[in-house]
C-alpha positions in Angstrom: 86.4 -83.6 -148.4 85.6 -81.2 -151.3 84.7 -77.4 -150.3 81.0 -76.4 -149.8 79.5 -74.3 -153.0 77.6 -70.9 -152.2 74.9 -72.9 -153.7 75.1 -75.2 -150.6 75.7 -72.8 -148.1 72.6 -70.3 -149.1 70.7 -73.9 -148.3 71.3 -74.0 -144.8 73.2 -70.7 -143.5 71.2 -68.6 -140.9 69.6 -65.9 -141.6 70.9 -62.4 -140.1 67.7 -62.6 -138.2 68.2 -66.0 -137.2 72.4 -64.9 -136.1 70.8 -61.9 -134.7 68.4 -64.1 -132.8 71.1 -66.2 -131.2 72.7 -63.3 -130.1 69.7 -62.2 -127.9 69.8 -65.3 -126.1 73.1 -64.7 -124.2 72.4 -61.2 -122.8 72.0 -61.2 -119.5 68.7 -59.2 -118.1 69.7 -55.8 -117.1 72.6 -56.1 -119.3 73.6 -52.5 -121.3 73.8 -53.1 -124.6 75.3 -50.7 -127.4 74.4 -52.7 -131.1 76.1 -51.5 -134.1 74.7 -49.8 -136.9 72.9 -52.2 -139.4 72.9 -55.7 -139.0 73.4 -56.0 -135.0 70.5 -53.7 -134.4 67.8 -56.4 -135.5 69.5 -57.8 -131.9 66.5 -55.9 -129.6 63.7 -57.4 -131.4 64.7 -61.1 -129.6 65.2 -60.2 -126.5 63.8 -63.5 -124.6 60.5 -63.5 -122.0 61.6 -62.3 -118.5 65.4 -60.2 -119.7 65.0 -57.3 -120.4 68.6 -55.1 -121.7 69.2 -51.7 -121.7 69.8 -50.1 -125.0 72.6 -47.4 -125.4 73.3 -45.1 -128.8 76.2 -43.4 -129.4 74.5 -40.1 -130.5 73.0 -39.7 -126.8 70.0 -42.4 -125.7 70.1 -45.0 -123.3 66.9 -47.1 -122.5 65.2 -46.8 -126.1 62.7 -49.5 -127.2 61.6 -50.9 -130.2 61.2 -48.9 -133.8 58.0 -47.5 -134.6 55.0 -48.8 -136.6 55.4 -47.4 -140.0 53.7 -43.7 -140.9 54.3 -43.3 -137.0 58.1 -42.2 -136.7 59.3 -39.2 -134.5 62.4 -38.7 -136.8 63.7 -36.2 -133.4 64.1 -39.6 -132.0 66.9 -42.0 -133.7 69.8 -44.3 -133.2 73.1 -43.7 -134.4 72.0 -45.4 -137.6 69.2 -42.6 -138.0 66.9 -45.5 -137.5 63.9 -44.3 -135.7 63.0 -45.6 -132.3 60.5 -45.6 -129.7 61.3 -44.5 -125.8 60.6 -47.0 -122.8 60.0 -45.6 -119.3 63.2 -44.0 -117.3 64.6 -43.3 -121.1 67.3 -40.6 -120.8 68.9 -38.1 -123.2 72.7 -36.7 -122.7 75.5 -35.0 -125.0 77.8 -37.0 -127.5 80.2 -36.6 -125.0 78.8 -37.5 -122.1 77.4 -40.6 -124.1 80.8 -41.2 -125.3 82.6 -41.1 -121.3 79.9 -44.2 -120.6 81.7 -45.7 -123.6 85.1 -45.0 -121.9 84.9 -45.3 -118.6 83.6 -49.1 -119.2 80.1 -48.7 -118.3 78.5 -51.0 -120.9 78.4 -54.7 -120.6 78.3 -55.4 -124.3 79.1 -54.3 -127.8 77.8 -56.3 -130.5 78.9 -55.4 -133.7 79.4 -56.5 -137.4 82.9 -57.5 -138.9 84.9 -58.0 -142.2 87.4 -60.0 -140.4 87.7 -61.3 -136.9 91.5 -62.7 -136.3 92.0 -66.0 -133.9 93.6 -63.7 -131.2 90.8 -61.5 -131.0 91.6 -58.3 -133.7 88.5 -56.7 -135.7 88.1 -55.3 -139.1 84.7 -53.9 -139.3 85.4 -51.0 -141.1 86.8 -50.0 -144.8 87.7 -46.8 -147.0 87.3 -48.7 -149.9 84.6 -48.3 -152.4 81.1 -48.0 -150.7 82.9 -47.7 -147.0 82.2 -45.7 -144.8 85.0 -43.9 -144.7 85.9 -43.6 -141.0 85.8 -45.5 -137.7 83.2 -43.8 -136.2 82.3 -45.3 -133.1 83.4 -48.5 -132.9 86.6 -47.7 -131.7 85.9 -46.8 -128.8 83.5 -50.0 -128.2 85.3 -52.5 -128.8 87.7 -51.4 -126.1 85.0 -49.8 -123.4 82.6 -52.2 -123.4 83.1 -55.2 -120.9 82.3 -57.8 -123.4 82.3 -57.7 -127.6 80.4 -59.9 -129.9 80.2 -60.0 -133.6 77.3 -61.0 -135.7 78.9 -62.4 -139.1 78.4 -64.6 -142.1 81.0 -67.2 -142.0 82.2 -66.5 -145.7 82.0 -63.4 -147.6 79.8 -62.9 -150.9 82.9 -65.0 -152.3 83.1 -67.8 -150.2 85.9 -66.3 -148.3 86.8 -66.6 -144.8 86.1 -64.1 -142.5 87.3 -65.6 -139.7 91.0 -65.5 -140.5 94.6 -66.4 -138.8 95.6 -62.4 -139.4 93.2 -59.6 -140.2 94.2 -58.1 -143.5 91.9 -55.3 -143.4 92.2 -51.9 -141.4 91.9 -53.2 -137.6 88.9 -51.2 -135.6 90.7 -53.6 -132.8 93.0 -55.3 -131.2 92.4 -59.0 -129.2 88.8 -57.0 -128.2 86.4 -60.3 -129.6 85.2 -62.5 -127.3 82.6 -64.4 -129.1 81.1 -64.8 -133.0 77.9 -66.0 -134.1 77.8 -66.6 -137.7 75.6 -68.0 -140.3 77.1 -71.9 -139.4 78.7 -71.6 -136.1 79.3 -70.0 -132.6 83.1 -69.3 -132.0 85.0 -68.0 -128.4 87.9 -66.2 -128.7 90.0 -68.1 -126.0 94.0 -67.7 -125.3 94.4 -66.9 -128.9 92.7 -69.4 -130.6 89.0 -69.8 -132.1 87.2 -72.4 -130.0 83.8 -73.6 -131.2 80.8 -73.8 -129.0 78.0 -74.6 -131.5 77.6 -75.5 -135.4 74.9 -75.9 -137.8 74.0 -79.8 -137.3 74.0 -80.2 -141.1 77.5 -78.8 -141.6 80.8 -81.5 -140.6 83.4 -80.8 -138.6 85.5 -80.9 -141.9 83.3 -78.5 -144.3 83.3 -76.3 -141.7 87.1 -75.9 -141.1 87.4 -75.3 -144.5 85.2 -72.9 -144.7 87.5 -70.9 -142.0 91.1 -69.1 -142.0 92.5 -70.8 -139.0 92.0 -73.8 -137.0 89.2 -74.6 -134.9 89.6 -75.6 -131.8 87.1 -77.6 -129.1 87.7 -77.7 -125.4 84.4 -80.0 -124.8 81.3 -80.8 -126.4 80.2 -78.8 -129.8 76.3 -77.8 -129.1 73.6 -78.0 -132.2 73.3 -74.7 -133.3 69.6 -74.6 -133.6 67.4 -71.0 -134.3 63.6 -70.8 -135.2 62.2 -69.8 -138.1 61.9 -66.0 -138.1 
């Protein structure tokens, strides 16, 4: 079977909000949460009725809520992505480095983060020196090896129709086996024993388009789910 176009795919990807909004749905209430700067941040505005997760930031909050109406930012208050953000009751303020020790010592529950790569075994490439990059690490580092859990938010392909998920990561590595699940624009993919296993996919997308749109195999160890999201 023929490749998908970028035509076809813009048809019936997910949206980041959409990706973003299947993320939500597998944080457990309580949970604390550290989302990456850009993309994964959209994650707190899904949370689901009755859960509740406890936002951390790298640059020293822990319990912020939801970003400000427009014209009514306190720009004292930020995430590590200088987006501005609101405080929820019991919000606390600490150093970098005492912010950084929670990181470390393996206090949060999840990481979810964005990617250039993702390897089958686990690695991630999230971050580039190349033109545009940011041209460090920064935090996510540390994450991807404190946190108890790490998730990537992702399109499937790049801007040209390359894979992202990939056999070897041939970008910088941020980690090493650290991945433990992917939700991209068509699919829902474990990292298990050093493999990609899939747990969901777009119904309108085959089994066969969408191994080809990836860089190593698929796997399944049961029943492939619908990967359904509302319109948001």
């Amino acid at each position: 079977m023929s490749k998908m176009t970028m035509e076809q795919l813009a048809e019936i990807k997910l949206s980041n909000a959409q990706i973003a909004w299947r993320a939500a749905q597998d944080i457990e209430d309580g949970a604390y949460v550290n989302l990456g700067i850009g993309f994964p941040e959209m994650v707190a505005k899904f949370q689901p009725e009755g859960r509740e997760a406890i936002f951390h930031t790298e640059n020293g909050v822990l319990g912020f809520g939801e970003a400000p109406a427009a014209g009514e930012e306190d720009w004292d208050l930020i995430n590590a992505g200088k987006k501005a953000i609101t405080l929820k009751p019991g919000s606390a303020f600490f150093h970098h480095a005492d912010s950084f020790a929670m990181v470390r010592g393996g206090h949060l529950d999840v990481a979810i983060l964005g990617a250039y790569q993702v390897a089958e075994n686990g690695d991630l490439a999230n971050w580039s020196t190349g033109r545009g990059g940011v041209p460090a690490v920064g935090g996510a580092m540390d994450l991807v090896h404190g946190a108890k859990r790490v998730a990537v938010l992702t399109d499937h392909v790049t801007k040209k129709g390359d894979p992202k998920l990939v056999a070897s990561c041939t970008m910088p590595l941020t980690g090493v086996g650290c991945v433990t699940r992917i939700y991209t624009s068509l699919a829902v993919v474990d990292v298990e024993a050093g493999r990609f296993v899939l747990r969901e996919k777009l119904p309108v997308i085959t089994m066969e388009n969408l191994q080809a749109l990836t860089g190593a195999e698929l796997t399944t160890n049961g029943p492939v789910g619908d990967l359904i999201a509302p319109d948001l």
